[in-house]
N, CA and C atoms as an extended XYZ file, in Angstrom:
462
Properties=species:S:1:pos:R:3:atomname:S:1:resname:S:1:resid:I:1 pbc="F F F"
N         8.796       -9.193      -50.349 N   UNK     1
C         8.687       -8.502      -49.092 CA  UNK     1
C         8.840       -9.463      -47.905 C   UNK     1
N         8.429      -10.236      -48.003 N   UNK     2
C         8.332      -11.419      -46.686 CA  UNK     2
C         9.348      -12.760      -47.037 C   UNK     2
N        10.348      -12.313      -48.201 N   UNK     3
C        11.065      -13.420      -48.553 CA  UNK     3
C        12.310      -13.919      -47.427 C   UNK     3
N        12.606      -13.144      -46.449 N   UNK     4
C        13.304      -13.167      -45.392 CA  UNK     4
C        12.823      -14.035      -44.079 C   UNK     4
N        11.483      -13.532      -43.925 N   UNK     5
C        10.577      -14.776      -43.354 CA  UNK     5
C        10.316      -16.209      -43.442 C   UNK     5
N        10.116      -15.888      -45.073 N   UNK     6
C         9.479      -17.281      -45.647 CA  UNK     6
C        10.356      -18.183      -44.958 C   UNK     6
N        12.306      -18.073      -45.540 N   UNK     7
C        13.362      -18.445      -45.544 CA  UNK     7
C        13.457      -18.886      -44.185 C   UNK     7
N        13.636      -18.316      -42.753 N   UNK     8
C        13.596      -18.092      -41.592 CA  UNK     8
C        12.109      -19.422      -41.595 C   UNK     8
N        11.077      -18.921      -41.709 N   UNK     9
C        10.065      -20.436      -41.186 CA  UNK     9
C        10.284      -21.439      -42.087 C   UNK     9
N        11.226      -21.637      -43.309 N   UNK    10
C        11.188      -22.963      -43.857 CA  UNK    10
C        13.029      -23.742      -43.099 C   UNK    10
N        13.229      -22.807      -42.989 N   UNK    11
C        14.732      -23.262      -42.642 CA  UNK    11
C        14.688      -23.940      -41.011 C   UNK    11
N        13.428      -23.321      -40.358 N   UNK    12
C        13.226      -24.037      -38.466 CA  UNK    12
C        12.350      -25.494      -38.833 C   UNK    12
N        13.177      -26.898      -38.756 N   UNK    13
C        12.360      -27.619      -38.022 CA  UNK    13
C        11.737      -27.770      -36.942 C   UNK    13
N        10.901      -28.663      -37.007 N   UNK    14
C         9.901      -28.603      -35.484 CA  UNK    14
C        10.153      -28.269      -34.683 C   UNK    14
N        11.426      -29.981      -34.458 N   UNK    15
C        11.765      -29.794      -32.622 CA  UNK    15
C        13.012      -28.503      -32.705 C   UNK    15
N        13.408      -27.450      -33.789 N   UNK    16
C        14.509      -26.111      -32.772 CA  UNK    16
C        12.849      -25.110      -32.908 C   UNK    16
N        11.665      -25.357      -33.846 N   UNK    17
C        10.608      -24.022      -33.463 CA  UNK    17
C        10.058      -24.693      -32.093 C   UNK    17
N        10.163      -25.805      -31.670 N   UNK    18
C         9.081      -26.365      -30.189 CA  UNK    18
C        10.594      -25.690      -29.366 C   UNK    18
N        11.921      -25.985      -29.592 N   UNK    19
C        12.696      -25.747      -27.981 CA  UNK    19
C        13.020      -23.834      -28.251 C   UNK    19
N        12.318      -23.415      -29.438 N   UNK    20
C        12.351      -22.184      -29.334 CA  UNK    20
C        11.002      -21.313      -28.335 C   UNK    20
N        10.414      -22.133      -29.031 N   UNK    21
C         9.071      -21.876      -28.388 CA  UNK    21
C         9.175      -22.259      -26.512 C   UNK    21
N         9.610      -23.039      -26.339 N   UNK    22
C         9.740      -23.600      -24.870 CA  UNK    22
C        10.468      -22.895      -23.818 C   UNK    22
N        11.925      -22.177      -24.825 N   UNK    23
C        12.501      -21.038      -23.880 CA  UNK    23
C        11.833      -19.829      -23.936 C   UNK    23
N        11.133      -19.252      -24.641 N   UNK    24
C        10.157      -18.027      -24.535 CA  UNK    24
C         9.389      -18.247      -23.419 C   UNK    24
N         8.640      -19.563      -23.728 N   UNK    25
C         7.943      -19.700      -22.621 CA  UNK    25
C         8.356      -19.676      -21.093 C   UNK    25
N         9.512      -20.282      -21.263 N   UNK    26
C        10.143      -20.260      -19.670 CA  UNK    26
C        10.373      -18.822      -19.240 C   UNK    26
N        10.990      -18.113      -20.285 N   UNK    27
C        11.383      -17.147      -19.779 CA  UNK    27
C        10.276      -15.945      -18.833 C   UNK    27
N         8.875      -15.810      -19.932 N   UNK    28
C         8.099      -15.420      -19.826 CA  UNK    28
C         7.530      -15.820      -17.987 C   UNK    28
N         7.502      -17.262      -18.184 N   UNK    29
C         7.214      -18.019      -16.648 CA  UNK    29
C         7.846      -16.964      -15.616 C   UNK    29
N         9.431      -16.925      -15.493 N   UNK    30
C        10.377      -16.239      -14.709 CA  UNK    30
C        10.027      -14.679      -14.656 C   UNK    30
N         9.938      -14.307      -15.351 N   UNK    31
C         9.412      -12.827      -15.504 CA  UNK    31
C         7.960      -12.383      -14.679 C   UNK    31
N         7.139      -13.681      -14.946 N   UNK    32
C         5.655      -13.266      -13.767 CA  UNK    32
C         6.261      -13.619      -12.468 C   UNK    32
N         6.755      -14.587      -12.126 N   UNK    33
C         7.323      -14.783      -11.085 CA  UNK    33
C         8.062      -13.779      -10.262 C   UNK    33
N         8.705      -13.080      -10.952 N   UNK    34
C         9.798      -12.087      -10.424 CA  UNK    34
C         8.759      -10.725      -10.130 C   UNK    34
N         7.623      -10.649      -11.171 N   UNK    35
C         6.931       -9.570      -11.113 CA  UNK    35
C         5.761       -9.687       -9.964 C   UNK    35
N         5.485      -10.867       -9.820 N   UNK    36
C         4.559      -11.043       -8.382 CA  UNK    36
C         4.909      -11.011       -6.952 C   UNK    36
N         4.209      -10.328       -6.336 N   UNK    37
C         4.372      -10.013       -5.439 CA  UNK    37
C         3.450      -11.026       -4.663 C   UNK    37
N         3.765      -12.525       -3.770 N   UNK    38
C         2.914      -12.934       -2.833 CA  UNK    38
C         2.211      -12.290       -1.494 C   UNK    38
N         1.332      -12.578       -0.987 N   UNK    39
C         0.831      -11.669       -0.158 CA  UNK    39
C        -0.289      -12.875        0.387 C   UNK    39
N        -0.529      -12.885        1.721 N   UNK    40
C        -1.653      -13.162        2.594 CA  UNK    40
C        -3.178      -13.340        2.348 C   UNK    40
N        -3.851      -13.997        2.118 N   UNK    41
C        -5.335      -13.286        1.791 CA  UNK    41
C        -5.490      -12.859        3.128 C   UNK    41
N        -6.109      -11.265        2.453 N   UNK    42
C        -6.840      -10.103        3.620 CA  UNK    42
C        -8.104      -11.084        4.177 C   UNK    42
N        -7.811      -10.614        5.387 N   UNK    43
C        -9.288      -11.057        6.170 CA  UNK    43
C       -10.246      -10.184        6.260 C   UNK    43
N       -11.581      -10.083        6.036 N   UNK    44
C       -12.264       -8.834        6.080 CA  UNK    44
C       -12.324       -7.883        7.332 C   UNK    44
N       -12.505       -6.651        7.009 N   UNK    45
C       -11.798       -5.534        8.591 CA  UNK    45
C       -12.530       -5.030        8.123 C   UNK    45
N       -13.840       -4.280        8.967 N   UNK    46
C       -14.345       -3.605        9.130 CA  UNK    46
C       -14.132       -1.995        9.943 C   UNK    46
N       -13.583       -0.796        8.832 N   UNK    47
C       -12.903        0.208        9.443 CA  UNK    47
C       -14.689        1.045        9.657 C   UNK    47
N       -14.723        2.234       11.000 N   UNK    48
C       -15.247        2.822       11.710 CA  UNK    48
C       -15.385        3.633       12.515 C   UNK    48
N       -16.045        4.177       13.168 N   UNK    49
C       -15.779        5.037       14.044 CA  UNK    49
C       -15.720        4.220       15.430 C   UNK    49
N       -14.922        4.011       16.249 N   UNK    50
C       -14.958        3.343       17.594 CA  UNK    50
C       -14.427        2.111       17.386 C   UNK    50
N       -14.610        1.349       18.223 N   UNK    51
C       -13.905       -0.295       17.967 CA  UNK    51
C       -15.042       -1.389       18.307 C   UNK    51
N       -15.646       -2.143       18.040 N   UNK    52
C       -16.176       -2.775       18.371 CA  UNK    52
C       -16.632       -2.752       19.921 C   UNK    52
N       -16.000       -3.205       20.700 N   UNK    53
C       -16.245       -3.388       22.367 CA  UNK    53
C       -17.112       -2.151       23.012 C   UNK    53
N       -16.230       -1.302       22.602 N   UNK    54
C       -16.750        0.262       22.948 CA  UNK    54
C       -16.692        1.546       22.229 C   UNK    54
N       -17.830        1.523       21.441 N   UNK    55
C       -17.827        2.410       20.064 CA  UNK    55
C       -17.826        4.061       20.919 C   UNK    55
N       -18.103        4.076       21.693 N   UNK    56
C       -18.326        5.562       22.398 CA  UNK    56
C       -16.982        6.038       22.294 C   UNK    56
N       -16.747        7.266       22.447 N   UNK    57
C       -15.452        7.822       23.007 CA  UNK    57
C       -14.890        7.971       22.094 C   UNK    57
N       -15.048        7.579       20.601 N   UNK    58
C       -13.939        7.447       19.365 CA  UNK    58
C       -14.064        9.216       18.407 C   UNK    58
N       -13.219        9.581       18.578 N   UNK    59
C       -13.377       10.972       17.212 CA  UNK    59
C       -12.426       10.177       16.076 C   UNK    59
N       -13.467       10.220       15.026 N   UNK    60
C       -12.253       10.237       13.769 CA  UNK    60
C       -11.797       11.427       13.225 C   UNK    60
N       -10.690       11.129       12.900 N   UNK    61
C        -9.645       11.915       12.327 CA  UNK    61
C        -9.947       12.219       10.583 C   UNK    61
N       -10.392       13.289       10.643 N   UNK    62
C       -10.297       13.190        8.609 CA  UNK    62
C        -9.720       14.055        7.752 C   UNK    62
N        -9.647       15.098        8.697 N   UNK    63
C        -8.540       16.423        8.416 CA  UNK    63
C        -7.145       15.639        7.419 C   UNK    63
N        -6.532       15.424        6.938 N   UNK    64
C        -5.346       15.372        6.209 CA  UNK    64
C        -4.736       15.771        4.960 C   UNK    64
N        -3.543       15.438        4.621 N   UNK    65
C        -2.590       16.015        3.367 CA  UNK    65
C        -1.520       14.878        3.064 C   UNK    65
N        -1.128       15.095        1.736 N   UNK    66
C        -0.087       14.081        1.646 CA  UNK    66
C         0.557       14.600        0.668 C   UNK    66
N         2.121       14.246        0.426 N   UNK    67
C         2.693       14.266       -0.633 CA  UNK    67
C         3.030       12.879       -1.012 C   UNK    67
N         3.012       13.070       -2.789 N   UNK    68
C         3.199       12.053       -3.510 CA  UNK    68
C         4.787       12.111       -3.856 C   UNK    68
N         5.718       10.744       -3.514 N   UNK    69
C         6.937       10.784       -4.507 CA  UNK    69
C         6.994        9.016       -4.634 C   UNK    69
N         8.155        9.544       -5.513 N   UNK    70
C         7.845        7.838       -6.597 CA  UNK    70
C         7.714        6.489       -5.971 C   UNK    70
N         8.532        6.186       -4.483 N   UNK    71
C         8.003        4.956       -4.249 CA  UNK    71
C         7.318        5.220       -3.207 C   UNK    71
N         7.277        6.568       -2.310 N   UNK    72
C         6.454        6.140       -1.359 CA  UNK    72
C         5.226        7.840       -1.336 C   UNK    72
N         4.208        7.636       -0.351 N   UNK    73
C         3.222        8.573       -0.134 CA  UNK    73
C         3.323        9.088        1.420 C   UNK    73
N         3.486       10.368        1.405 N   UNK    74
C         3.126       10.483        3.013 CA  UNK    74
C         2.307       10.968        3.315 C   UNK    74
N         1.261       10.579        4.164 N   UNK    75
C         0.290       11.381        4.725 CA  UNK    75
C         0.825       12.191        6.163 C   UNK    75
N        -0.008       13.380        6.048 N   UNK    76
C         0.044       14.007        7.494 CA  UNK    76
C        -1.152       14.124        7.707 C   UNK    76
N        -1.611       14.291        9.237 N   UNK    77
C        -2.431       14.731       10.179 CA  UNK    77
C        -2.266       15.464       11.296 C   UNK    77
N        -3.097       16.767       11.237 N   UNK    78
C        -2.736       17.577       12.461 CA  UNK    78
C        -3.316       17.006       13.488 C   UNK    78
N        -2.721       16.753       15.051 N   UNK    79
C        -3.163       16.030       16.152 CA  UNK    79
C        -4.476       17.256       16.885 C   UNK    79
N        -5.342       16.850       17.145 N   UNK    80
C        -5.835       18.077       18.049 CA  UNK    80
C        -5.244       18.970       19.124 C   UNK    80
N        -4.423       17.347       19.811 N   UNK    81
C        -3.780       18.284       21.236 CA  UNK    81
C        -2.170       18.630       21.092 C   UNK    81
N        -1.183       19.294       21.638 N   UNK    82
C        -0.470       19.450       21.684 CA  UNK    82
C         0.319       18.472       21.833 C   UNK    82
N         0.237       17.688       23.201 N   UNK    83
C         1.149       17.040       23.756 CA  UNK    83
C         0.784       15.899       24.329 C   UNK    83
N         0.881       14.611       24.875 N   UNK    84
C         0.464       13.041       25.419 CA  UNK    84
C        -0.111       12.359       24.618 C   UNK    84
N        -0.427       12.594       23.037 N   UNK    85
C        -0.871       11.881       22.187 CA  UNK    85
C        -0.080       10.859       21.629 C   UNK    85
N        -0.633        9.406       21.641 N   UNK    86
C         0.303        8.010       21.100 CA  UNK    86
C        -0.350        6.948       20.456 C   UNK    86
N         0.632        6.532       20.013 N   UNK    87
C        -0.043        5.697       18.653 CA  UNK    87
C        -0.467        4.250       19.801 C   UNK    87
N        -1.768        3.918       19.752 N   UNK    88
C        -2.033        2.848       20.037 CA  UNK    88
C        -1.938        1.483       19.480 C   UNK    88
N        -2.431        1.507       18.283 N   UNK    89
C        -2.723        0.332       17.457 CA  UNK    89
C        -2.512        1.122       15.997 C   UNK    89
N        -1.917        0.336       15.209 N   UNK    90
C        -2.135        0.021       13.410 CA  UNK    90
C        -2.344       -1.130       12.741 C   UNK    90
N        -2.695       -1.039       11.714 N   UNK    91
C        -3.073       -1.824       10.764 CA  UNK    91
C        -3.041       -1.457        9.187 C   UNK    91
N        -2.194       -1.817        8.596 N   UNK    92
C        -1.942       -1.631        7.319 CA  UNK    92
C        -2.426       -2.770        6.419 C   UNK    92
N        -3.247       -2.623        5.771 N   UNK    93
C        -3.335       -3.547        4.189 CA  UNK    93
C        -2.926       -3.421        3.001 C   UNK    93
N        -3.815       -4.276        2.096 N   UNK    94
C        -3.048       -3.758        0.656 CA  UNK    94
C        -3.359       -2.716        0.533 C   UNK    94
N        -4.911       -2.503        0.424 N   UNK    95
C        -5.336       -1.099        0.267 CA  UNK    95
C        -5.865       -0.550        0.812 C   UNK    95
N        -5.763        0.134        2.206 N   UNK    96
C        -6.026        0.045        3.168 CA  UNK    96
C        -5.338        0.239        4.532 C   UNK    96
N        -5.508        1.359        5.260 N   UNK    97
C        -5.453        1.051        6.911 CA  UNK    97
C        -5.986        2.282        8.034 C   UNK    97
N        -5.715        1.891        9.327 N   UNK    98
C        -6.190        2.077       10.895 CA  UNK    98
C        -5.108        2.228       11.440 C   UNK    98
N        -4.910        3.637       12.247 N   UNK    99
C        -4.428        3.938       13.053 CA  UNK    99
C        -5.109        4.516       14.468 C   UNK    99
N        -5.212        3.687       15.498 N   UNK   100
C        -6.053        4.639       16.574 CA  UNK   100
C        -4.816        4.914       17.683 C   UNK   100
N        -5.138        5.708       17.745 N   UNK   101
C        -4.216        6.785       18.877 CA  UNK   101
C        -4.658        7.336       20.603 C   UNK   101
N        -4.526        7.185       20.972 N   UNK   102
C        -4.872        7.872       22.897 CA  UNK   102
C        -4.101        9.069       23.365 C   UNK   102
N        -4.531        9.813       24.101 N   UNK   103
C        -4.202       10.782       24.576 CA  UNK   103
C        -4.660       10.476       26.316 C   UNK   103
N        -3.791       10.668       26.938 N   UNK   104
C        -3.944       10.604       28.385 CA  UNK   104
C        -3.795        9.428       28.813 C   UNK   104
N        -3.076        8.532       28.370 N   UNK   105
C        -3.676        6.865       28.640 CA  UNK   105
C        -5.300        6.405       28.122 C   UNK   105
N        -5.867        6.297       27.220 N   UNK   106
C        -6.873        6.331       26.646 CA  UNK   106
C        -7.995        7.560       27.376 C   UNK   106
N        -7.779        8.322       27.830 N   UNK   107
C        -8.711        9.456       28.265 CA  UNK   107
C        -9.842        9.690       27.178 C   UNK   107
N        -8.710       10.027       26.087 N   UNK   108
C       -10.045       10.589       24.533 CA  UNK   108
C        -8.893        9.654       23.468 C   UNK   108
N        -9.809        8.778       22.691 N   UNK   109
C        -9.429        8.199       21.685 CA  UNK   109
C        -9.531        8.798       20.208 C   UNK   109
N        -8.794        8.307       19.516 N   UNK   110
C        -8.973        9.386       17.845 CA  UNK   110
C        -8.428        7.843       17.362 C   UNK   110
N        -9.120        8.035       15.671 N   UNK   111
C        -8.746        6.874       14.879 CA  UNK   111
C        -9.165        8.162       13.320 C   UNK   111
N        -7.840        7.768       12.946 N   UNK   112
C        -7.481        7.723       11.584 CA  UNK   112
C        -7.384        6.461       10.395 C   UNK   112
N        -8.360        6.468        9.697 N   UNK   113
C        -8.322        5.284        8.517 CA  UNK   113
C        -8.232        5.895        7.297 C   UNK   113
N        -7.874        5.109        6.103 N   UNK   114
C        -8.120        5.482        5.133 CA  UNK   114
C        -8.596        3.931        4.336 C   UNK   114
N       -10.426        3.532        4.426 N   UNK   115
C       -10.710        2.213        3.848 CA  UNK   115
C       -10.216        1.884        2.294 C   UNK   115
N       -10.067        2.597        1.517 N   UNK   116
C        -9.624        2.424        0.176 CA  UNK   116
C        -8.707        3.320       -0.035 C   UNK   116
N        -7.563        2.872       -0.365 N   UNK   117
C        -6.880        3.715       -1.138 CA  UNK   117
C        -6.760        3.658       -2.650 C   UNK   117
N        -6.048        4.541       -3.632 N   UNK   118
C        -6.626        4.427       -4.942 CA  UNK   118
C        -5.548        3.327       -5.583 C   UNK   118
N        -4.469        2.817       -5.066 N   UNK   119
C        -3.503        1.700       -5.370 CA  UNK   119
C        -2.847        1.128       -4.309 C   UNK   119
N        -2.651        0.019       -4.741 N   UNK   120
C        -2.056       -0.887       -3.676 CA  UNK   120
C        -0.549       -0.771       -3.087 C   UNK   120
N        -0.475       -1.007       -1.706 N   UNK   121
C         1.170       -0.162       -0.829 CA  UNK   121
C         1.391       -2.111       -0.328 C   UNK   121
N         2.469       -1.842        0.031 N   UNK   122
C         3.600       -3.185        0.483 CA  UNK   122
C         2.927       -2.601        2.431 C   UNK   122
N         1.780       -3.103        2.888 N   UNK   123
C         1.752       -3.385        4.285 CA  UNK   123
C         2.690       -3.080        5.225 C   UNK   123
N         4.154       -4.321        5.064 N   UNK   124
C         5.018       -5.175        5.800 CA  UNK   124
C         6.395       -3.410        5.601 C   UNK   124
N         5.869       -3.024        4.887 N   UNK   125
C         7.473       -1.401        4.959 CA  UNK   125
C         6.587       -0.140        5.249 C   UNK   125
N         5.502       -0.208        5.649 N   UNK   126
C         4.838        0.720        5.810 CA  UNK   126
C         5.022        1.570        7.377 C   UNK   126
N         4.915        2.626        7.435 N   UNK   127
C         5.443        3.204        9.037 CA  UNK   127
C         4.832        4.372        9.327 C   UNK   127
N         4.178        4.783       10.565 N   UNK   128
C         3.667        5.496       11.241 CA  UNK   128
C         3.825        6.552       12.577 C   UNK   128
N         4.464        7.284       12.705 N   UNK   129
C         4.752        7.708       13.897 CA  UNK   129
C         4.363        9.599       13.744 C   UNK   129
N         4.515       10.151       15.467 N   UNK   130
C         3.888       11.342       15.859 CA  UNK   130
C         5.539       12.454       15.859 C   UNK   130
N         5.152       13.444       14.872 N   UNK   131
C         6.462       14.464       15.323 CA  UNK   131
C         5.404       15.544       15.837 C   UNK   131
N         6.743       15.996       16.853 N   UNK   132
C         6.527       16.861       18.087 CA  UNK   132
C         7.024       18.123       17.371 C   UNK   132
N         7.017       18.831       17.080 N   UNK   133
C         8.030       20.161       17.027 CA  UNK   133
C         7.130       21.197       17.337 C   UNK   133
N         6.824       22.114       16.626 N   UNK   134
C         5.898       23.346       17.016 CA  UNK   134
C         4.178       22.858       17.338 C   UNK   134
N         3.688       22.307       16.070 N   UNK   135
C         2.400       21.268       16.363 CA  UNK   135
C         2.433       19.898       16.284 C   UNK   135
N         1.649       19.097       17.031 N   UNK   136
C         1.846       17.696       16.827 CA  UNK   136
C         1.430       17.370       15.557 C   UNK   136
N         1.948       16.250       14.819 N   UNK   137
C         1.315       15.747       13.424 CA  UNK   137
C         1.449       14.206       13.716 C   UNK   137
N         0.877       13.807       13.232 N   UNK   138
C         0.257       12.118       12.910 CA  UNK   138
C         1.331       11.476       11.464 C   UNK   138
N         2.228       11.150       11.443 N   UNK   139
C         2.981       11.325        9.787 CA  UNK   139
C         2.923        9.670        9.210 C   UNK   139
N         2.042        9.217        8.260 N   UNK   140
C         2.480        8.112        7.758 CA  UNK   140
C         3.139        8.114        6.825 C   UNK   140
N         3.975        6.939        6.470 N   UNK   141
C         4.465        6.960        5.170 CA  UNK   141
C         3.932        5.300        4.569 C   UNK   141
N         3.672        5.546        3.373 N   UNK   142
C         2.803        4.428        2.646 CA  UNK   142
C         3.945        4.313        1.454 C   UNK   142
N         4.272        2.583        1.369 N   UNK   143
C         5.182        1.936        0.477 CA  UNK   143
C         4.770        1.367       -0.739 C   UNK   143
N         5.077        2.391       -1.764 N   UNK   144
C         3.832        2.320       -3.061 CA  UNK   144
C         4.521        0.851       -3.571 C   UNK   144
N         3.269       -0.063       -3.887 N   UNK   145
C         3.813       -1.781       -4.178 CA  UNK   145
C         4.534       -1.211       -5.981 C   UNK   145
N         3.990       -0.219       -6.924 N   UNK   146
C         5.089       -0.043       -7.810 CA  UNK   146
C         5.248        1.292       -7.695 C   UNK   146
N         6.222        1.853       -8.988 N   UNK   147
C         6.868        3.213       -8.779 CA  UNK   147
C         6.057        3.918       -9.630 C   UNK   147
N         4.388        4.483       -8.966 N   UNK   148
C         3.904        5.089       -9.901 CA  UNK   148
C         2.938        6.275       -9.227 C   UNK   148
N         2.687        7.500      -10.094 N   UNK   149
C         2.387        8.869       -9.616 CA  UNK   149
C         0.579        8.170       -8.977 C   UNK   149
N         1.196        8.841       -7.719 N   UNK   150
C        -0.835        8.878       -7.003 CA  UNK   150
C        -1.385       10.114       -7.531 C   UNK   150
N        -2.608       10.319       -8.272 N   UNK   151
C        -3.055       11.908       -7.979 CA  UNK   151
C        -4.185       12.111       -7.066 C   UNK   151
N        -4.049       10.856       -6.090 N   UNK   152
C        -5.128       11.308       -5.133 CA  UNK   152
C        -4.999       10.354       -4.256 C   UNK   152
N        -5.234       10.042       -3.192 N   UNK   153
C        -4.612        8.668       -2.290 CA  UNK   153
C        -5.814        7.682       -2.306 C   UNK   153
N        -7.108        8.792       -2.406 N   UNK   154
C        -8.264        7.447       -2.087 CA  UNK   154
C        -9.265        7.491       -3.923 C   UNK   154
């Protein structure tokens, strides 16, 4: 049964089983390499209601929906007001982000976060913006880091 083997490990000297062994290994090397993704260490961010300086004035946003497709996620959010609402500030992480928004020139502030999400998105392709048409919506789209089904975002 294993006479095909035997044959095969008596027939490899050392040094072709060590430079056999050595290209597996390399190859293997190239393959994590290609499969890693470098990235920044996160600095710790504390997501909230308000901002530090001036916590007053902040409504969060928690109302939302999303659809899932293979590389990316979109969230929506219905805006409260109709119309003068703008994206102030974002912040995207791995898993993780902050969007705060103004209406009126900061009149009434709103912040949308989501502190955990349930897998990790590519930050740096990630995008955020407000469509106008009948109601305002808040629309992100999140850049799934692989090609795999969310069944829930957080």
């Amino acid at each position: 049964m294993y006479r095909k083997w035997d044959a095969f490990v008596s027939s490899l000297s050392d040094s072709e089983e060590e430079e056999i062994i050595l290209k597996a290994k390399q190859a293997h090397r190239q393959a994590r390499v290609q499969m890693t993704v470098s990235r920044e260490p996160s600095k710790p961010f504390r997501y909230g209601i308000g901002d530090f300086k001036d916590p007053k004035g902040v409504i969060s946003l928690k109302q939302y929906y999303y659809e899932d497709y293979t590389e990316v996620a979109k969230v929506f959010v219905d805006l409260p007001h109709q119309s003068e609402i703008t994206i102030h500030s974002f912040d995207f992480r791995a898993q993780s982000f902050v969007i705060n928004l103004h209406w009126r020139n900061g009149e009434l502030r709103y912040r949308f976060a989501i502190p955990e999400l349930i897998m990790e998105i590519r930050p740096e392709l990630c995008t955020c913006s407000i469509q106008s048409k009948s109601s305002q919506k808040l629309i992100v789209e999140l850049q799934k880091l692989g090609r795999v089904h969310w069944p829930s975002l957080t």
